[in-house]
N, C-alpha and C positions, 0 to 999 in steps of 0.2 A: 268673173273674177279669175278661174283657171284662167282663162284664154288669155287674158291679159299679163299676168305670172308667165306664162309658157312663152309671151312674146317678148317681153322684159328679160328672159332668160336668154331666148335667141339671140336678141339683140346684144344681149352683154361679151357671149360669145363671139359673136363678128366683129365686135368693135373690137374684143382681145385679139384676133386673131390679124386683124387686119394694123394695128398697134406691132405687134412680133414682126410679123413682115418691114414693116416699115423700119423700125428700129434694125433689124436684120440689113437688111437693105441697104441704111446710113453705115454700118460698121465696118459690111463689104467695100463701101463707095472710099470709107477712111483707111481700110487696111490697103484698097489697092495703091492709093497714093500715096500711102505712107512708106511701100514697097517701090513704088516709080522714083519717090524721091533718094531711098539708102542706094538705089542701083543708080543712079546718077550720080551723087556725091560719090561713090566708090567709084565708079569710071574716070571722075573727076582726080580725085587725091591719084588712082593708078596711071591716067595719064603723069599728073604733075611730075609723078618720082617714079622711075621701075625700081622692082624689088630687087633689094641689095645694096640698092643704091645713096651713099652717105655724102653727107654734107657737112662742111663745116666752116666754121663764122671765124673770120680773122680777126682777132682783137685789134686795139690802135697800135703802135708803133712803139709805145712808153711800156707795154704790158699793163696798162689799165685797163680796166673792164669799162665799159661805156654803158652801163647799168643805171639806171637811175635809183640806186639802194644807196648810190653816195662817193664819194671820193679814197682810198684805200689809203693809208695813213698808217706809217711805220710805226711798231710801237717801243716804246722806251724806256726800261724799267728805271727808277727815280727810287734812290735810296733814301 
């Protein structure tokens, strides 16, 4: 009965240890890629634009906004 206790004990230990590893393992495999992917996206956006560098959108020719929030309509106070 010890002997069998003492093995059941061993055993519990290796399957934890070999469980840590593994989970260890998958989180290294996640963080590296998760690091490959922000250093790409950020080479990405710094090609797009250099630093400093501004942009700006020309509205239409009426001075309307081309928004889809709606059409700008004067307003009228109405005694």
């Amino acid at each position: 009965m010890l002997k069998f206790l003492i093995i059941l004990v061993c055993v519990f230990f290796l399957i934890r240890m070999i469980g840590k590893m593994f989970v260890v393992s998958t989180f290294n495999n996640l963080n590296r890629k998760m690091e490959e992917e922000m250093k790409r996206r950020q080479s990405f956006t710094q090609q797009q634009q250099p630093e400093g560098h501004v942009s700006v959108k020309n509205s239409s020719s009426s001075g309307r906004s081309s928004d889809s929030a709606g059409e700008y309509v004067d307003y009228e106070e109405v005694k």
